[in-house]
Phi, psi and omega in degrees: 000297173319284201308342199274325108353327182256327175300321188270338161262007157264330169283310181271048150265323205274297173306330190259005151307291194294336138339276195321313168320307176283330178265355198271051133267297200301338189283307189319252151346359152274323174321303214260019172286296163318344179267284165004292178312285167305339195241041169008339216270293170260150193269121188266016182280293185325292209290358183267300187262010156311306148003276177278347185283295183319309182294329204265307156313285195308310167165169222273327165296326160307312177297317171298313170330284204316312177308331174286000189258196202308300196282355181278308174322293217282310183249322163317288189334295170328287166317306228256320190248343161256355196062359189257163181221129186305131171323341190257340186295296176305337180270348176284294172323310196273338178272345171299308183321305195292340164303311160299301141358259170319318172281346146319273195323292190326314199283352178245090191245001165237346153259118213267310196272338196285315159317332134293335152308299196308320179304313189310297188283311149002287194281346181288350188269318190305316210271008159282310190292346171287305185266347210253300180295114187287138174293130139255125195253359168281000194276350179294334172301124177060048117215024155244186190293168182312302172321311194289329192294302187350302180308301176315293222261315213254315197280000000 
């Protein structure tokens, strides 16, 4: 009886580790989803849904926090509820990649395989998000100019 009482409050001891395991990432990575937004630099997608991936392991309340707010809603939703990404999203992700990418290649300037790893995984992102990831081409209403919605609303 005892052991079986000491077996059942070390697994929920254990369970409320591995939350912390998951949401002490998941912050992380939200931080740097949010920097992201401002830095052109970091791709704020990957780290959003890392994120939410993190959050959704760790709790249900965090996660809900989460879903509701501004920055999931601007770059996620869309993905996360159509698989498809608004056209200025997929060219901000793949030129942050390339950006990242290229300053790797630059800094491997005597490793041969590494400069070929770097390449590989580069083009394996570029042609997913080209061919793999749906243009949505409705997310511009209303938020571009008259003309584009136009554009948009004709194609």
């Amino acid at each position: 009886m005892y052991e079986e009482r000491t077996q059942v409050n070390n697994r929920k001891r254990i369970s409320r580790y591995r939350k912390y395991l998951w949401l002490i990432p998941g912050g992380i990575s939200f931080c740097l989803g949010t920097v992201g937004v401002v830095l052109p630099i970091l791709p704020t997608v990957p780290f959003y849904m890392f994120a939410l991936f993190c959050f959704a392991k760790g709790s249900d309340s965090v996660r809900r926090r989460f879903v509701k707010t501004a920055l999931y809603k601007n770059h996620l939703e869309n993905f996360v509820d159509k698989k498809s990404m608004a056209l200025r999203s997929k060219l901000t992700v793949i030129a942050s990649i390339s950006l990242l990418m290229g300053m790797g290649f630059y800094m491997m300037k005597g490793a041969f395989y590494g400069r070929i790893t770097v390449c590989v995984i580069w083009a394996i992102h570029v042609i997913y998000f080209i061919f793999f990831i749906e243009t949505d081409r409705k997310t511009c209403i209303g938020k571009c100019r008259k003309k584009s919605v136009e554009r948009c609303e004709n194609d």
